[in-house]
C-alpha positions as CSV (number, residue, x, y, z in Angstrom):
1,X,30.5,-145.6,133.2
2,X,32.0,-147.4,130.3
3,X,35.5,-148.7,130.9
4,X,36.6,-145.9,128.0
5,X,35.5,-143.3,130.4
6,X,36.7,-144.4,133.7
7,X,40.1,-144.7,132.0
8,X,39.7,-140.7,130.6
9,X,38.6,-139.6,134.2
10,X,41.2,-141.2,136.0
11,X,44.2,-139.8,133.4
12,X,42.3,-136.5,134.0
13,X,43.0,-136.9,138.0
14,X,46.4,-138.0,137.6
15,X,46.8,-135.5,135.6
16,X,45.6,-132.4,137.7
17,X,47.4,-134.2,140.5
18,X,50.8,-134.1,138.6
19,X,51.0,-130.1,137.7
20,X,54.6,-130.5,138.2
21,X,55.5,-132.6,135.7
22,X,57.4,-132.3,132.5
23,X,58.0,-134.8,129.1
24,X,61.5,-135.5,128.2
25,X,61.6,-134.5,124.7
26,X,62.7,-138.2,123.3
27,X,59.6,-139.3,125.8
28,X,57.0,-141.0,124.1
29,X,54.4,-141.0,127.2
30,X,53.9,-138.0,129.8
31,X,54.8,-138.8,133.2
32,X,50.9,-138.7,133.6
33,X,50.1,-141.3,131.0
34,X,52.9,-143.6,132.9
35,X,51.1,-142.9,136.6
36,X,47.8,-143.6,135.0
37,X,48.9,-147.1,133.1
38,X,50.4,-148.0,136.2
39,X,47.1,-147.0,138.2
40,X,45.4,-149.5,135.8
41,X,48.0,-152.6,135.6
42,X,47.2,-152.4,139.7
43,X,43.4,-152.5,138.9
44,X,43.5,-154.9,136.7
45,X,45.4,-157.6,138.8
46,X,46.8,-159.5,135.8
47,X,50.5,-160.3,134.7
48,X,53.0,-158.0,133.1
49,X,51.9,-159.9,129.4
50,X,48.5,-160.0,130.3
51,X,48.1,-156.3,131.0
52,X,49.8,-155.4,127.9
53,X,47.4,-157.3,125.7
54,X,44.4,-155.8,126.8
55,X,45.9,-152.2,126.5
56,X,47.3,-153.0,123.0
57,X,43.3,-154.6,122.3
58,X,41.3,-152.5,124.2
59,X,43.1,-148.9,125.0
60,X,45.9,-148.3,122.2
61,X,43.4,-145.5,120.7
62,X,44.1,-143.7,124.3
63,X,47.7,-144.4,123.8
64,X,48.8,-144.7,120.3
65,X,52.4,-144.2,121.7
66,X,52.7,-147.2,124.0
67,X,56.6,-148.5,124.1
68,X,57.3,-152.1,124.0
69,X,56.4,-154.5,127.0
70,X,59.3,-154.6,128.6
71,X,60.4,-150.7,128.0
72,X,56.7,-149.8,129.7
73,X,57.0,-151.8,132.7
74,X,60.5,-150.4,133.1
75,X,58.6,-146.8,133.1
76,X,56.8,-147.9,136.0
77,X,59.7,-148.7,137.8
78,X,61.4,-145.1,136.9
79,X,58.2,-143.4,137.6
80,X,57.2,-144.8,140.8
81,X,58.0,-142.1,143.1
82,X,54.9,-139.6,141.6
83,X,52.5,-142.1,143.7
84,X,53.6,-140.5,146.9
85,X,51.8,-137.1,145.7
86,X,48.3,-139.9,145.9
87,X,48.8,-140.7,149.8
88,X,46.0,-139.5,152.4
89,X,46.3,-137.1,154.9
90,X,47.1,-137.9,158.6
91,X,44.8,-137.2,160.9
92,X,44.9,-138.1,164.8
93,X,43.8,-141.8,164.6
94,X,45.6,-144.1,162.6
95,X,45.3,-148.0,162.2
96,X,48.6,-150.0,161.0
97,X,48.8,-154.1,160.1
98,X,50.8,-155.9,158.0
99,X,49.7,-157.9,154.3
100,X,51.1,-161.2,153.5
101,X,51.9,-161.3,149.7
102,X,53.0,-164.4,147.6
103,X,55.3,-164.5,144.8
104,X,56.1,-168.0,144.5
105,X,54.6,-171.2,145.0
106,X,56.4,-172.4,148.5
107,X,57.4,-175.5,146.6
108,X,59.8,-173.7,144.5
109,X,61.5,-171.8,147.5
110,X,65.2,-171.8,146.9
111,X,64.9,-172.5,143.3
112,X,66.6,-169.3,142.5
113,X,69.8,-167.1,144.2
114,X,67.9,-164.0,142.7
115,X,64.3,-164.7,144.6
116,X,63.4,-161.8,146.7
117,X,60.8,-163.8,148.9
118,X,61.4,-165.2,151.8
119,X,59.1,-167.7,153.8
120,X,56.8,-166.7,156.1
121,X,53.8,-167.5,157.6
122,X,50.1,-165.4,156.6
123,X,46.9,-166.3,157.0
124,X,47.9,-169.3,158.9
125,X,49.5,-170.9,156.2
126,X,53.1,-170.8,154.9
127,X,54.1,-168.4,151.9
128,X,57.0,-167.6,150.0
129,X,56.6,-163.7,149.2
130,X,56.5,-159.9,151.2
131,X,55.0,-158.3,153.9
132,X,53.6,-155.4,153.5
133,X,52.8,-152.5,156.1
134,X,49.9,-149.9,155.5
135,X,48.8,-147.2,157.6
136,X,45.8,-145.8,156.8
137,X,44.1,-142.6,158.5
138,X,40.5,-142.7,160.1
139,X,38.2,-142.9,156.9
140,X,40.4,-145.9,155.3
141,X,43.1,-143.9,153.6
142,X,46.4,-145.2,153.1
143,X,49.1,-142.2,154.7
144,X,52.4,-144.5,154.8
145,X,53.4,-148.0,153.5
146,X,56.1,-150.0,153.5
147,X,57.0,-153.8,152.8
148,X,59.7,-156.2,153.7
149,X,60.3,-159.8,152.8
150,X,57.5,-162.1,154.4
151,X,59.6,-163.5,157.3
152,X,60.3,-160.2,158.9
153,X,58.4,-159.5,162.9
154,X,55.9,-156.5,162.5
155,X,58.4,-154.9,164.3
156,X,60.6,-154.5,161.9
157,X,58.1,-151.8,160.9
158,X,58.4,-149.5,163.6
159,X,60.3,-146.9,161.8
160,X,57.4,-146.0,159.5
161,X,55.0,-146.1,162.7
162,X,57.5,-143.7,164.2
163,X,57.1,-141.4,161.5
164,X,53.4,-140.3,162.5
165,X,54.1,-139.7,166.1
166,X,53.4,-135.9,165.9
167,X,50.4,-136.5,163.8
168,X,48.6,-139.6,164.9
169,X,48.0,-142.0,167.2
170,X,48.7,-145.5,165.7
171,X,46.5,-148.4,166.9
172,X,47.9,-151.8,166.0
173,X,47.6,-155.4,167.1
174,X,50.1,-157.3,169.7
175,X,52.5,-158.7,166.8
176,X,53.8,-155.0,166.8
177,X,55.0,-155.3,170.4
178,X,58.9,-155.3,170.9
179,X,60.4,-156.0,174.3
180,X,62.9,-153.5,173.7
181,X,60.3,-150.9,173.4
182,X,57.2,-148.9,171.1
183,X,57.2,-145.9,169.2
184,X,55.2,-143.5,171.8
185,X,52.6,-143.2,169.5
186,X,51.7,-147.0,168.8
187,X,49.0,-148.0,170.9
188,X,48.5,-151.6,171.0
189,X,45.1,-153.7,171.0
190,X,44.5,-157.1,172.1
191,X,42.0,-158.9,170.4
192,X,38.3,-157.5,171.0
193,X,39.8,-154.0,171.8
194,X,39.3,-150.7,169.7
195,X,36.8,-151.8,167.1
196,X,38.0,-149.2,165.1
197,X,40.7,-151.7,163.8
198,X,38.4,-153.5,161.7
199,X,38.4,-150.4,159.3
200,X,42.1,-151.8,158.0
201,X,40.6,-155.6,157.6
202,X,38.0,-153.8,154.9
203,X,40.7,-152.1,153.5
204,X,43.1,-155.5,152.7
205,X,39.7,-157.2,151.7
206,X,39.1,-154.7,149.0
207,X,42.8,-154.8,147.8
208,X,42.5,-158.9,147.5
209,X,39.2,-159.3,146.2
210,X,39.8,-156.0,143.4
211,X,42.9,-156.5,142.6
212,X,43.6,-159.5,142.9
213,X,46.8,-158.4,145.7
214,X,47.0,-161.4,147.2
215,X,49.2,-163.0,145.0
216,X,51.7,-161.2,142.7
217,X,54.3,-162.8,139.9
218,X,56.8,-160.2,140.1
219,X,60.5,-161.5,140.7
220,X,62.9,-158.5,140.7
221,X,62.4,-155.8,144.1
222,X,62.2,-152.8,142.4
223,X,59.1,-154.1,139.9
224,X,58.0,-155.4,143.4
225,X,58.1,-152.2,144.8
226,X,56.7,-149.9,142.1
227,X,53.6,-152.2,142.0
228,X,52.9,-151.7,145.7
229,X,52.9,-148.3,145.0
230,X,50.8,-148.0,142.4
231,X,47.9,-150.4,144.0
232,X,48.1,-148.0,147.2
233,X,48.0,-145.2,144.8
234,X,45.0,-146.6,142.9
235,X,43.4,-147.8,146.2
236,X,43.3,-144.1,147.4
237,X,42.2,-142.6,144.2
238,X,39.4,-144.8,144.1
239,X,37.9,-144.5,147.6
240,X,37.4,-140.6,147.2
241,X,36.1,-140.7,143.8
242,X,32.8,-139.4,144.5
243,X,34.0,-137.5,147.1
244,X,33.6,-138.7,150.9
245,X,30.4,-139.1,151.8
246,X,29.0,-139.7,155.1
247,X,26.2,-141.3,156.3
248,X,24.1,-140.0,159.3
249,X,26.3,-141.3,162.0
250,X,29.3,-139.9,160.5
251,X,30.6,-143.3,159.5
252,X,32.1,-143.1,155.6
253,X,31.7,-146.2,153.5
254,X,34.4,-147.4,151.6
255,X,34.1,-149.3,147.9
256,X,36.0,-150.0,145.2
257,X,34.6,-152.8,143.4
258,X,32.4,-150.8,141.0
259,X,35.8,-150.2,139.4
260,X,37.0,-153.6,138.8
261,X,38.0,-154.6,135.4
């Protein structure tokens, strides 16, 4: 599949996706078009200037009405909220652990009263960036996410894990433990338990070695924000594109790295 076509099948499935949505008559991009450029700034894993030189090299004859840089990434930020129509189903086992993200190098901590990263420690080494929580269902799909800035306790997430507990029974490691108390549906695993929680290590692997999620450059929350939720969006896309397929012991294999641009 050339990269021309991947681009026309995944507009096509944002687009069936999106049946609700309508164009602002002064719009020059559907809502669609906006989802889908998102979808592929996420793949890609480049900066904001970056990204908009290889769509203005490689993809303007796809969209010959692409707004200026700044006005597009701003669209992204407005449009975020039509990635929640891409999150997976819940079903009665769910696995939850949080994501270290850097935005800055630690050295420049402090630099600025706007930064929105905070230090924190990932990986067993020190960043300056976010935290982010995913949930994902049995199979590897993302059902609910949510970030905070990289010094915040896992449980500082219970609220989202709360969410689930008439659908799903959460598993999740001992950093999500509070003295004060668990959601009843958070069952927690010390290490060796519940090999099922290596499912969500795949998952964070894929999303750091595809696209590139490791390390971000945004500096302003709500950019921060809409490109989480457009690489969750992407991530979930991707993993059902040919459909989920099984193998003999019922185990489904996830990849997304046929995809990479």
């Amino acid at each position: 599949m050339t990269t021309i076509d991947f681009i026309t099948e995944l507009f096509c499935r944002v687009d069936d996706a999106m049946t609700d949505s309508r164009k602002h008559p002064q719009a020059l991009l559907w809502p669609s078009e906006i989802v889908t450029l998102g979808l592929l700034h996420a793949l890609k894993g480049v900066g904001n200037r970056a990204f908009y030189r290889w769509l203005m090299h490689d993809c303007q004859a796809l969209f010959p009405h692409l707004p200026e840089r700044t006005r597009l990434f701003r669209l992204f930020k407005t449009h975020q909220t039509w990635t929640f129509h891409f999150l997976a189903t819940p079903t009665l086992l769910g696995i939850v652990d949080s994501f270290g993200i850097e935005l800055i190098h630690p050295i420049r901590e402090g630099r600025s009263p706007q930064q929105i990263g905070r230090k924190g420690v990932s990986n067993h080494r020190w960043i300056v960036g976010g935290k982010l929580c995913l949930i994902i269902n049995h199979v590897g799909g993302i059902i609910g996410w949510v970030w905070a800035p990289a010094n915040a306790h896992d449980t500082w997430f219970h609220p989202v894990i709360d969410l689930f507990q008439h659908h799903s029974v959460i598993l999740g490691d001992t950093g999500f433990h509070a003295e004060t108390g668990d959601p009843p549906n958070l069952k927690l695993c010390r290490r060796g338990e519940w090999n099922d929680r290596m499912l969500i290590e795949t998952v964070l692997s894929m999303l750091t070695q595809v696209c590139h999620f490791k390390k971000v450059m945004h500096r302003v929350a709500d950019y921060f924000q809409a490109r989480l939720a457009f690489t969750v969006a992407l991530f979930n896309l991707l993993i059902q594109w040919q459909g989920w397929q099984a193998d003999e012991t019922g185990f489904v294999p996830l990849s997304i790295a046929e995809f990479s641009l």
